[in-house]
Each structure stands twice: as C-alpha cells, then as structure tokens.
N, C-alpha and C positions, 0 to 999 in steps of 0.2 A: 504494500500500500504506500502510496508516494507521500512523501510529506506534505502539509498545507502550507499552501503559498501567504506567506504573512499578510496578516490584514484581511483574508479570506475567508469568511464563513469561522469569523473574529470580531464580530461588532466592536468591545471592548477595546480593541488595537486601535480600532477606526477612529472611534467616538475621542479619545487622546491624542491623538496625531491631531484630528479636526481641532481641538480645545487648546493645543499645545500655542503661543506667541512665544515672538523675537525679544518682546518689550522686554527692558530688564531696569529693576530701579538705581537711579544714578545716585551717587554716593558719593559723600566729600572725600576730596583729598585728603590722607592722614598730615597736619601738619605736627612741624617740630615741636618740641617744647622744650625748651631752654629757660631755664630763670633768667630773671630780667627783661622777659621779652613778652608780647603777644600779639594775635594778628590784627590785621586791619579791618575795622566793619565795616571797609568802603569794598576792599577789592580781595581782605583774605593774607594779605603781606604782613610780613613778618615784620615788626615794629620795635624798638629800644627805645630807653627815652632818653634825651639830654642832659637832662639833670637839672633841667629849669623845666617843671613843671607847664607854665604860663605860654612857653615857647615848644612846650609838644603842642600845646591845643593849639597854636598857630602854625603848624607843619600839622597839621590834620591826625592828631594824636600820637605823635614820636617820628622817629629817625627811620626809616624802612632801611633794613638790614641789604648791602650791599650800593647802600647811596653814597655821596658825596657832598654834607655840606660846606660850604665856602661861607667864613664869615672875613669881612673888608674891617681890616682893624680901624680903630678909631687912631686921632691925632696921637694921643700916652698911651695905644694898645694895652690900658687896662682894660675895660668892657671885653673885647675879644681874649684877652689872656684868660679872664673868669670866667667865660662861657667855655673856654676850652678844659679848664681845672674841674669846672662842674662836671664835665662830659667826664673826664676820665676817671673823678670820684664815684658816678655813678655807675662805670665798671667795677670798680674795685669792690662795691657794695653789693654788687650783683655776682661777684666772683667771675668777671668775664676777663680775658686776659689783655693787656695793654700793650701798645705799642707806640712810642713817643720819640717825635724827630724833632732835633732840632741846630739849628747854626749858632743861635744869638750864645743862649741857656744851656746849662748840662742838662739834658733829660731829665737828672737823679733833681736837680733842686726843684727843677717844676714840681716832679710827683713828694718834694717835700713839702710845695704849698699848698696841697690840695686842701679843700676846707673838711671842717669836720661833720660827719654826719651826723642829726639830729633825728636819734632811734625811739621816740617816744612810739612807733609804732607794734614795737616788738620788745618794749618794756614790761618788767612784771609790777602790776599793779600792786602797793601794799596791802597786806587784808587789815580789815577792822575787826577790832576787839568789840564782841558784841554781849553786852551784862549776860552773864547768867543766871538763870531760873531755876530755885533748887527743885520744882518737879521735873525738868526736862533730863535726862540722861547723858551723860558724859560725851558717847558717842557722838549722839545726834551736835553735838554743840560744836564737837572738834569737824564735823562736816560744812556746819553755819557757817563756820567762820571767815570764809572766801568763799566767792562765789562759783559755781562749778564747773565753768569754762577754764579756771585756771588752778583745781585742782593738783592734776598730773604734772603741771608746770615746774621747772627748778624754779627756788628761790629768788637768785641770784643771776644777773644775764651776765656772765664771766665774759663771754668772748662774739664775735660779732656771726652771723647767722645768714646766709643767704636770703634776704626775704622776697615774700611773693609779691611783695606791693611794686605797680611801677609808676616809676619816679618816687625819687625820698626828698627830703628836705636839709641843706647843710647850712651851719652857724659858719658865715665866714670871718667873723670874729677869732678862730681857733684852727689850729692847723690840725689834720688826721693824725689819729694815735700811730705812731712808729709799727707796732704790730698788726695794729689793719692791714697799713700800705704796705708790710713787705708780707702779708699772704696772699697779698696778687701778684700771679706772674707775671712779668713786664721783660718785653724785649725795648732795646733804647738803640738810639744810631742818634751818633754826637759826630757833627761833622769834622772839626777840627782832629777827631781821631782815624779818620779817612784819608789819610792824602792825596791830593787830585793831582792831577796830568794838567798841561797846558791844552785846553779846547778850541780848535783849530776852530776859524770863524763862521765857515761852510757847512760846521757840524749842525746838524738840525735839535740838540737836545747837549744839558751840561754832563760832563762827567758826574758831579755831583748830584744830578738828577739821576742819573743812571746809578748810578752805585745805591740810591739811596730805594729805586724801585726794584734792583736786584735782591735788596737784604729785606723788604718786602716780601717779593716773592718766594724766597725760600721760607721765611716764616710762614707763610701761606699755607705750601706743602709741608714741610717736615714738622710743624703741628697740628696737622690734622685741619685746617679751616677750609678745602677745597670742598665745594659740596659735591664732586665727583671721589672724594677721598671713601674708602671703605674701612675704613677702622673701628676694630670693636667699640674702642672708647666713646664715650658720652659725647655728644656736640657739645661746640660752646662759639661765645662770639670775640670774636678780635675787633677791639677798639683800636683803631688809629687816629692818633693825632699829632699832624702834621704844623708847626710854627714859622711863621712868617715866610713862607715860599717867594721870592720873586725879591727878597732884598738883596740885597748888595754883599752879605754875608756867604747867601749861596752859590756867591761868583756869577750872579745875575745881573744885566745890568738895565732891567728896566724901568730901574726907580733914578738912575743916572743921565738919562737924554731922553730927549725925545723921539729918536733914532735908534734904537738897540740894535748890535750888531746879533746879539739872540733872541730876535722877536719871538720866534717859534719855541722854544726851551720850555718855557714853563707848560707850554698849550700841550707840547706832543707826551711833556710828563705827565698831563691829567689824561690825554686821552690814554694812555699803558694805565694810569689806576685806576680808571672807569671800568677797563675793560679787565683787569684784574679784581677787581670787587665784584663784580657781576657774575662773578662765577664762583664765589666763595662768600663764607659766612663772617663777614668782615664790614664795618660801615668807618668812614673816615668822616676828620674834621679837618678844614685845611684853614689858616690864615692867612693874610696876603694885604699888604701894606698900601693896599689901595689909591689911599690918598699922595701917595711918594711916585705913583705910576702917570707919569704924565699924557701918554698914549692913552687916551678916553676910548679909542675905539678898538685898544688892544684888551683894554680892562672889559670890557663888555663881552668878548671873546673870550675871555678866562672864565667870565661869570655864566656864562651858557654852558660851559665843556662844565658846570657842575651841574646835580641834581636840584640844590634848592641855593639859592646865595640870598646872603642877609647883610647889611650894612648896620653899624651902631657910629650916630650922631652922638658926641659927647654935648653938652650943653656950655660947656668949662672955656671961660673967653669967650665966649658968642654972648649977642642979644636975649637970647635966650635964657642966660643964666638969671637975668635981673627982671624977667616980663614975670608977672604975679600972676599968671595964668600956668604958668609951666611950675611953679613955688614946690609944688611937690614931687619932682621929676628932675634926675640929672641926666637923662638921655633919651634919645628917640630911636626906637627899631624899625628901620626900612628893610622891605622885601621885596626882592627885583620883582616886577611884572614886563609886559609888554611895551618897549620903550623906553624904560627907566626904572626908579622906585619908587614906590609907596609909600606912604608911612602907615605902618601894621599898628602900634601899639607903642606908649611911651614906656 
C-alpha cells in the first residue's frame, strides 16, 4: 500500500498550512546597558551626561555616545575649562574610563581639579530615635527604628559606588577626594612628552595631531571600546577630552594669521575622530580657542566637522557685566544653529 501523499485525505495538515502566516512580531533591539548611561526617547541612542545637568536638557537629554562636542573657549577659558572638568568628573562617578589630552596643562593637574561630587543621593539617611512604649516588644521597636527601604543598608557610605542616577551634582568649591580620582582608569597624552618632527608645509595634518589620534586609537582597540570588539569583558565608555586644539601650543598656527600655512590640520584631525568615534563606545569633548582664530570662515568649518558646538560669552569686561538685567548671570551659552548662534540659555 503506497504511502499518502501529504496533505491528502489529511484535512488536519490542510487546515494548518491554510492558518499558518509570515507575520512575525517585531521586537526591540537588545540595547547596552552600561552605568552612567541611557537611551534616547527620541530615536533609542545611547546617551551620557555632561555633568551639567541644565546642558543635557539643552542637547536633548545628554551627550549621544560616539559624538563630538566642540565647546569655543571663552576670553580666560575658565567657563570651557569647567564644562570640560565637569565632563570628566562625571566619568569618574560613573566609573567610565578617561582619556585627557592636553599641550597647555599636565593631564594629571587637570584630573587634580576636578570638582567634588555632591552624593547626597546615595547617602544613608540617619535613623531617628523613636520613645518607646513599655507595651510594644523589643523587637518590633529595633525594626521602627528606620525606615525599611534602608534597613539592609550599611551604616556608613565608606567608599564611593557607581550610581544609577544620570547626571550628579559637584560642589566646585572642593577638589575630588584623591581616592575617587585614582579608581578611575585614565589614559593621558601630555604633549611636551611627544616629541615632534618638523611638519613639512604640504602636509595636510600636524604630527602632533597624528600622534595624538594614533595613541587614540590604540586605546580604542586594546581596551576593548570598539563596538566590533568581542571580548568577554563588560562594556564601558571612554570619555575623551581633548584641551585647547588649534593653539599655538599644538604647533598650530591658526590663532597666529590670518593665513595658516595648516589651514587643513585641525579639520582633517576631526574628520579621523568622527570617524573613529563612530565606531566605538567613546564620546569626546574638544576645546578650541575660538576667539584667537581669526579665519571666521575656517572656525565655522571646524564647528560643523562637530556633532553639536556651543560657544560661552563670559560677561567679565563687557557691557554686560554692569546692565541690571543680566545682575544675576556671569555668562551667556550660545549654540551654533543655521548661520550663526543663538543664544540657548544664560
């Protein structure tokens, strides 16, 4: 007897195959999850925050992991020196790993100014002494006593804790405890301990750029922040920040004429860290002495080859300082738009 031919004097087969659909329900991406971070409720990206709270909500809730901000120091590069100390504080509090360049400053004294964090959010609350009642039982009273969210809790906060809040809050009245800042790993490139070569005029980019996107990129790779890397190990983010790009320190000379014989230098070094970030779990901060840049329409070029650039108006010697309308305000943040800047928020 032959065998039946499937589906044949089988209703059952039939009526299944007929009921069977393609549809299949679509499902989120698994994203990362890394302390210090979360994603975007616009598009889903992966976000860090600055360390100035006030200036995530103005970048549409934090830093998107693999960007580039560009902040235009002011006249005393104080304002841009503390937005960059905040940035890397808030690594350090997140345990994300640091990476600090610089020509002027040693790397090491920067990360000795960073401010100090203010951890009331991961403070243990004192408990209160509450009268006892000689009917109530001994027990029940040593349970009263704090409340029972922070039962299980140590007494004592000894040592500092990754936490899940993003953005913290720092007292810049106080420098970071010595033991916070050396539990973060921090890779540094101090120029003066580089020695450069003489850069032929034709060269489209400094030595000193190059060497400095080289020890970059091996940091990239050999700890793990490529996101083509496959290593067991945990992710984490690499904070980069970069100080005063395009001075006269870096063997740049576009704060020197109006003519640079390196017009291109700094540009073709942002487009290798764009394109280096972009492909790794890394977000940079760059500064750039803006005001020293007499090429207006070379500085406009620098500020597009970033993802977001921001300018800080010190108020110190201007009109500004003495109009009783500004009384409460020592500066103004501008954020490049279409043609110019704007002014975002004092």
């Amino acid at each position: 007897m032959a065998a039946p031919v499937s589906g044949v004097g089988n209703p059952g087969v039939r009526s299944s195959s007929l009921n069977s659909t393609s549809f299949q329900k679509k499902t989120r991406s698994k994203l990362l999850s890394i302390p210090g971070t979360r994603p975007s409720v616009q598009n889903g990206q992966l976000l860090v925050s600055t360390g100035v709270t006030s200036l995530d909500f103005l970048l549409g809730g934090g830093l998107a992991v693999g960007a580039v901000l560009l902040i235009e120091e002011d006249y005393y590069d104080s304002y841009s020196r503390m937005i960059l100390k905040y940035f890397l504080a808030e690594g350090v509090v997140c345990q994300h790993e640091l990476f600090v360049a610089s020509a002027q400053d040693s790397p090491n004294d920067i990360l000795q100014e960073l401010p100090s964090p203010i951890m009331d959010d991961v403070a243990i609350p004192k408990p209160v002494e509450q009268p006892r009642l000689s009917s109530e039982p001994q027990d029940s009273l040593d349970t009263m006593k704090i409340a029972w969210r922070y039962q299980n809790l140590p007494k004592v906060q000894s040592t500092l804790t990754s936490s899940s809040r993003f953005g913290h809050y720092y007292d810049v009245s106080k420098t970071m405890e010595a033991e916070i800042r050396q539990a973060a790993k921090c890779h540094c490139f101090n120029l003066p301990d580089h020695p450069q070569q003489t850069t032929p005029s034709y060269s489209p980019t400094l030595e000193s750029y190059s060497a400095l996107l080289k020890s970059l990129q091996e940091v990239i790779q050999k700890e793990g922040f490529a996101v083509t890397a496959s290593s067991g190990k945990s992710r984490n983010i690499l904070r980069i920040g970069l100080h005063s790009l395009g001075s006269s320190l870096w063997g740049d000379d576009l704060c020197c004429c109006d003519n640079p014989k390196h017009t291109h230098a700094l540009t073709t070094f942002l487009y290798g860290l764009r394109a280096l970030l972009r492909s790794s779990l890394a977000v940079a901060v760059v500064t750039v002495p803006s005001h020293l840049i007499q090429n207006r329409a070379l500085m406009g070029r620098i500020a597009k080859l970033s993802d977001t650039a921001i300018a800080l108006e010190s108020f110190k010697g201007s009109e500004r300082e003495t109009n009783p309308l500004y009384k409460d305000y020592h500066d103004v943040l501008l954020s490049r738009q279409a043609g110019g800047y704007s002014a975002a928020t004092p």
